[in-house]
C-alpha positions as CSV (number, residue, x, y, z in Angstrom):
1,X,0.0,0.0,0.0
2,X,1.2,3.3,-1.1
3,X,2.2,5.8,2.0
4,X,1.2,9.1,1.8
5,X,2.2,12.5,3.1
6,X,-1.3,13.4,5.0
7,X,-0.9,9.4,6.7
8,X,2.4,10.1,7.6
9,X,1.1,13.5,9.0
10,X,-1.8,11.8,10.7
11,X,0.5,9.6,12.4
12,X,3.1,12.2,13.9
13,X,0.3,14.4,14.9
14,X,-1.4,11.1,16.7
15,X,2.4,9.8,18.9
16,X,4.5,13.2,18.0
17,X,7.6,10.5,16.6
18,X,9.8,11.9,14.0
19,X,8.6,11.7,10.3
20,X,11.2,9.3,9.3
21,X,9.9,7.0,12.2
22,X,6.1,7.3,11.2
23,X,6.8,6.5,7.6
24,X,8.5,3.2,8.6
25,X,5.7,2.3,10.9
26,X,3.1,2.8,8.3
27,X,4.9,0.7,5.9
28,X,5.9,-1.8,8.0
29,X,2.5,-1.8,8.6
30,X,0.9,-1.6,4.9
31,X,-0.8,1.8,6.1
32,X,-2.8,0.5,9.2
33,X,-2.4,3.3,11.5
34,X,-4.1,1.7,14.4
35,X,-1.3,-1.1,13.6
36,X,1.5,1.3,13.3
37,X,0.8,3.0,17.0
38,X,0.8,-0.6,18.4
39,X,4.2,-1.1,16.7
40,X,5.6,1.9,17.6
41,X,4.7,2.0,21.7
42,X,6.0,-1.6,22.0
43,X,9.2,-0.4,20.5
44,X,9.2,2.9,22.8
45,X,9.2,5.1,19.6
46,X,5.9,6.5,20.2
47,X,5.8,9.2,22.6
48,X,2.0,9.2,23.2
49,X,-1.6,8.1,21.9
50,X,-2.0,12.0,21.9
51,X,-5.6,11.9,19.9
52,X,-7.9,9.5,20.1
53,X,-9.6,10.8,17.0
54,X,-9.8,14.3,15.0
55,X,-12.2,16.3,16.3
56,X,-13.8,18.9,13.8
57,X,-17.4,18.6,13.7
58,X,-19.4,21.7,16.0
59,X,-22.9,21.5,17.2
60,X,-24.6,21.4,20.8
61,X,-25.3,19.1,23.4
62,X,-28.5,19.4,26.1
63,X,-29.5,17.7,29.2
64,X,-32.6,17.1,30.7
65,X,-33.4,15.8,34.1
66,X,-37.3,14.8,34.5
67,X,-39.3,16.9,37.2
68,X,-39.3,13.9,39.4
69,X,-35.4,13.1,38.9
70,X,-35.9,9.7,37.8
71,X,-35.3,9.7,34.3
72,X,-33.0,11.9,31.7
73,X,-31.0,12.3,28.8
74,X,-28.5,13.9,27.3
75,X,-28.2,14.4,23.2
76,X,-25.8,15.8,20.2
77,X,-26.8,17.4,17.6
78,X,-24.2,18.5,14.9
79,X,-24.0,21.3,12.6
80,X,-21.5,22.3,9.4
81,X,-19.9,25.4,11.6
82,X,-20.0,27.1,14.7
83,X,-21.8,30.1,13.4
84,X,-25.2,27.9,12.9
85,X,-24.6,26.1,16.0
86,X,-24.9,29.8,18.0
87,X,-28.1,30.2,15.5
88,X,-31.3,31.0,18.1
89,X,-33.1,28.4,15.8
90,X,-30.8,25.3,16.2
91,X,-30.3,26.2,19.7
92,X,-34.2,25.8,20.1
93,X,-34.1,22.5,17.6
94,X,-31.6,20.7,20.5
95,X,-33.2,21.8,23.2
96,X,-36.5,20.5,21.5
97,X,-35.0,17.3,20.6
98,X,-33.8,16.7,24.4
99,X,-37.4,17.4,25.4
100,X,-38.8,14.9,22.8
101,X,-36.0,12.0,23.8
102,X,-36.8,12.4,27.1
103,X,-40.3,12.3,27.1
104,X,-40.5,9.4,24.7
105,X,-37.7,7.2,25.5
106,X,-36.9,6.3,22.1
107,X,-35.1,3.3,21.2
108,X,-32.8,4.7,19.0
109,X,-32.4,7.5,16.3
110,X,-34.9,6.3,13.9
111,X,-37.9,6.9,16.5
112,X,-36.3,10.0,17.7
113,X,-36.4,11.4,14.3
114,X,-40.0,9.6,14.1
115,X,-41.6,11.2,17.4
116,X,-43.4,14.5,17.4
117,X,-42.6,17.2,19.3
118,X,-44.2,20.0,21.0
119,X,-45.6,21.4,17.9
120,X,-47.0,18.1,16.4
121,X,-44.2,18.0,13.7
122,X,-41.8,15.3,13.7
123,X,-38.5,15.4,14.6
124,X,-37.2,14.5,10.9
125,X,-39.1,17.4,9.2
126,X,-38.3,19.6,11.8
127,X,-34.6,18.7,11.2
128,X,-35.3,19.3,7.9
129,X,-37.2,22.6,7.9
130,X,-34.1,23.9,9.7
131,X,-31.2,22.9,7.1
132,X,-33.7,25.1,4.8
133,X,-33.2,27.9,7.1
134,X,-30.3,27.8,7.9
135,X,-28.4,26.0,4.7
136,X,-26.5,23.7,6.4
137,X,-26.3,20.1,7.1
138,X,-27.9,19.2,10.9
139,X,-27.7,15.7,12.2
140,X,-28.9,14.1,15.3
141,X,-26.4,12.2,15.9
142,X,-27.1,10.3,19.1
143,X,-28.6,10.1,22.8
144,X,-28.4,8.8,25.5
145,X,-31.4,7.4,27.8
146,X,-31.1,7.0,31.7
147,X,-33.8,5.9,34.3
148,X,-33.4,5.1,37.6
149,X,-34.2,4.8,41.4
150,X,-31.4,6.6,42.5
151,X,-30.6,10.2,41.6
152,X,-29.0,11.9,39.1
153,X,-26.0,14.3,38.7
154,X,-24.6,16.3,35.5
155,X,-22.4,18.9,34.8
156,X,-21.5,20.9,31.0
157,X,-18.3,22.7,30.3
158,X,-19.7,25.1,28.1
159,X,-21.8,23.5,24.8
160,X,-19.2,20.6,23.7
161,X,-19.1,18.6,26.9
162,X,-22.0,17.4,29.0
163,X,-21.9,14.2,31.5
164,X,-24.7,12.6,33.0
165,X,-24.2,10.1,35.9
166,X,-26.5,7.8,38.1
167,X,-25.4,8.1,41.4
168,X,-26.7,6.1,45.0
169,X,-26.4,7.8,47.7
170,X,-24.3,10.7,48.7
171,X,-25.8,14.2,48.0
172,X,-26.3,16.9,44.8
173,X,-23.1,18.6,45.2
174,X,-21.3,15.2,45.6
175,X,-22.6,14.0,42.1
176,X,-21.8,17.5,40.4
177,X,-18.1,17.2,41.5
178,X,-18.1,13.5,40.1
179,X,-19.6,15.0,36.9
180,X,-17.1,17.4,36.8
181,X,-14.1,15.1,37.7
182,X,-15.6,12.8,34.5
183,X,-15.9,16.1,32.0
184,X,-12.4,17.1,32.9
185,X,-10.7,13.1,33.4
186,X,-12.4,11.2,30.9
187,X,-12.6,8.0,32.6
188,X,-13.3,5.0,30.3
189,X,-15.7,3.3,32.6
190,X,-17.0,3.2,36.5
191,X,-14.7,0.1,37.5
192,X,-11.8,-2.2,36.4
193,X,-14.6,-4.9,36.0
194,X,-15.7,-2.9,33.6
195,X,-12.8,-2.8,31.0
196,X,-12.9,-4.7,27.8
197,X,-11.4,-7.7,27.8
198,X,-9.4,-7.3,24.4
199,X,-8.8,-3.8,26.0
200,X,-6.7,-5.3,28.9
201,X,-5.2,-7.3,26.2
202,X,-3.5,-5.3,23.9
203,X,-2.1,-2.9,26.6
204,X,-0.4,-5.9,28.4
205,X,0.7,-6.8,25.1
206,X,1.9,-3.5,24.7
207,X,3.8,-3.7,28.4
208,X,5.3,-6.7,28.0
209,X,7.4,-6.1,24.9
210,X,8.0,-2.7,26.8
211,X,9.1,-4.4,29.5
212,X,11.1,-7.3,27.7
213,X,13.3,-4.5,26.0
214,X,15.4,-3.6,29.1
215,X,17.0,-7.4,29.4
216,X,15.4,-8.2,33.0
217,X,15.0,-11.6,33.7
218,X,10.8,-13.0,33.6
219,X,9.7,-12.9,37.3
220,X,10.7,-9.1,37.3
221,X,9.3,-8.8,33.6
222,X,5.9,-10.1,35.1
223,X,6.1,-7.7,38.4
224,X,6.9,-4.6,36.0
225,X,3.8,-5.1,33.6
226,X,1.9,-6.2,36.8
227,X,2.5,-2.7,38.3
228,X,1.8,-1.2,34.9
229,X,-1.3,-2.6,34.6
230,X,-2.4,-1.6,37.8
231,X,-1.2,2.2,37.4
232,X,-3.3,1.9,33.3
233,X,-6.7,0.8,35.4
234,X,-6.1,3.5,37.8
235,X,-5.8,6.2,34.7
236,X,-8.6,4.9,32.9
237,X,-11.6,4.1,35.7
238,X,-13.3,6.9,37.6
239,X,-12.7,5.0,40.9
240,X,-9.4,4.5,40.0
241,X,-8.7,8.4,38.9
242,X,-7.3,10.6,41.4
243,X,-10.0,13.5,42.1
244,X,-9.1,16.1,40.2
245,X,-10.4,18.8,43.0
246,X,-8.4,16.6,45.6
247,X,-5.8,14.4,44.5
248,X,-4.8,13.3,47.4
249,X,-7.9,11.1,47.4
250,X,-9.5,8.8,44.8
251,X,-12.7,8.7,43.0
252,X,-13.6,5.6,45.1
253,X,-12.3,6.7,48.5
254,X,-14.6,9.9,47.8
255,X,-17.5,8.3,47.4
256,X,-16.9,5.3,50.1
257,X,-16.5,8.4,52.0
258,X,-19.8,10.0,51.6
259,X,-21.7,6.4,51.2
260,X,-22.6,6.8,47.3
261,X,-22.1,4.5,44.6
262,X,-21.8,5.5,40.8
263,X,-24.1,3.1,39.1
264,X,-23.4,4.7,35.4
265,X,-22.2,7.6,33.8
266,X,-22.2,9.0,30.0
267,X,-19.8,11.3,28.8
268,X,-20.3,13.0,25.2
269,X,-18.3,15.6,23.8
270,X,-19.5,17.4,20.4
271,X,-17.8,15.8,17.3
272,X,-15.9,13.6,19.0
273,X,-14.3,10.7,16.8
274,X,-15.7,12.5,13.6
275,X,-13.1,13.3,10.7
276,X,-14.2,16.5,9.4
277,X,-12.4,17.7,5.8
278,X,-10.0,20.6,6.1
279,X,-9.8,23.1,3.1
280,X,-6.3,25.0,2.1
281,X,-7.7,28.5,0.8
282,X,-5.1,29.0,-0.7
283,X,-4.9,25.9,-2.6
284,X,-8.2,25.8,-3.0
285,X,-7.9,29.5,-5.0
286,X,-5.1,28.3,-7.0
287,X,-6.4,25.0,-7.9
288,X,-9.3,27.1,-9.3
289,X,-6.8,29.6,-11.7
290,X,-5.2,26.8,-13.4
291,X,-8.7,25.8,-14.8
């Protein structure tokens, strides 16, 4: 597979190696830039994972708690640029949309885009009456549905993050720190019970020929990726993550503290893993003189 200059880009910008380094990677790896990465951490080239995905696409999110507490939701709703997404009308059309998912408890897009809202028009053609207005592309993109018994807490840092968590026990202010902690910490889920088995895998894959690379004999080799492992599930669980407004303390020890339990939590952030295309003016103007 042929290597390009914009993987090769990709790849820097993704581990910040050297360009020589990513090239080699990619065609050790015929192009697979997931592949590449893998290669590159086990053989300590790699400086970091820094992006998970490129993040270009604008839009809002909106939560909505149920007068009674027990139910809510949180949902995206994407737009072509910033400048619609401050638009009085979209900002009405996701706030609608919210309302609508939390009302109906939809099963997925499809009936979302199917129910009616407080006008008696459906989602869809509301959706669609607005990228009239407005001339750009507007997609419901997903939601997320909670009920419970329990309570529950949220927090958004301005319109591109929002976090919704079920929480037992403890009290309001308790489950808006959590929120917080979640918005700013980006925990991958509650609990190490909780991670993916193939995720466990390919880390300690990842340690192992990390760890095999400094010539130690096998019973340290095992207690080094041991203690790496346990350090990796205490990055990526929230009861594992030091809190971020104490960190002398963890998430867990915080709420064992205060008697609560976090049942579940969402975190969405606006345009997160979607590869938006970049223009160069400039190339763009000059592509359209030599026609």
């Amino acid at each position: 597979m042929a290597i390009t200059a914009s993987m090769v880009k990709e790849l820097r910008e993704r581990t910040g190696a050297g360009m020589m380094e990513c090239k080699k990677a990619l065609t050790e790896a015929d192009g697979n830039l997931d592949a590449a990465i893998d290669q590159m951490r086990k053989s300590g080239m790699a400086k970091a994972d820094k992006k998970a995905g490129r993040v270009a696409a604008e839009g809002l999110l909106a939560i909505k708690v149920s007068d009674d507490g027990k139910s809510a939701v949180i949902v995206e709703v994407n737009s072509e640029t910033d400048f619609v997404s401050k638009a009085d009308d979209f900002i009405s059309f996701v706030d609608e949309v919210a309302k609508t998912a939390l009302a109906g408890n939809p099963a997925d897009i499809d009936a979302l885009s199917a129910m009616s809202t407080s006008d008696g028009t459906s989602v869809e053609n509301s959706r669609k009456a607005l990228i009239a207005r407005l001339g750009e592309n507007i997609q419901v993109r997903r939601f997320q549905h909670f009920t419970t018994e329990h309570a529950f807490g949220s927090y958004k840092h301005g319109v591109r993050i929002g976090v919704l968590v079920e929480i037992k026990g403890g009290n309001d202010e308790l489950a808006r720190d959590v929120s917080m902690h979640i918005a700013a910490s980006r925990p991958l889920c509650v609990s190490d019970k909780e991670v993916p088995a193939e995720t466990l895998a390919k880390e300690k894959e990842i340690f192992v020929a990390q760890a095999k690379d400094s010539g130690k004999p096998d019973n340290i080799i095992e207690k080094m990726v041991e203690g790496r492992m346990r350090k990796y599930l205490g990055e990526i669980t929230l009861l594992g993550q030091a809190f971020v407004k104490d960190p002398d303390q963890t998430i867990g020890k915080l709420l064992e503290s205060n008697n609560a339990e976090i049942i579940q939590f969402v975190r969405m952030e606006v345009g997160e893993g979607i590869e938006k295309k970049t223009e160069n003016f400039a190339d763009e103007v000059m592509a359209q003189m030599g026609d």
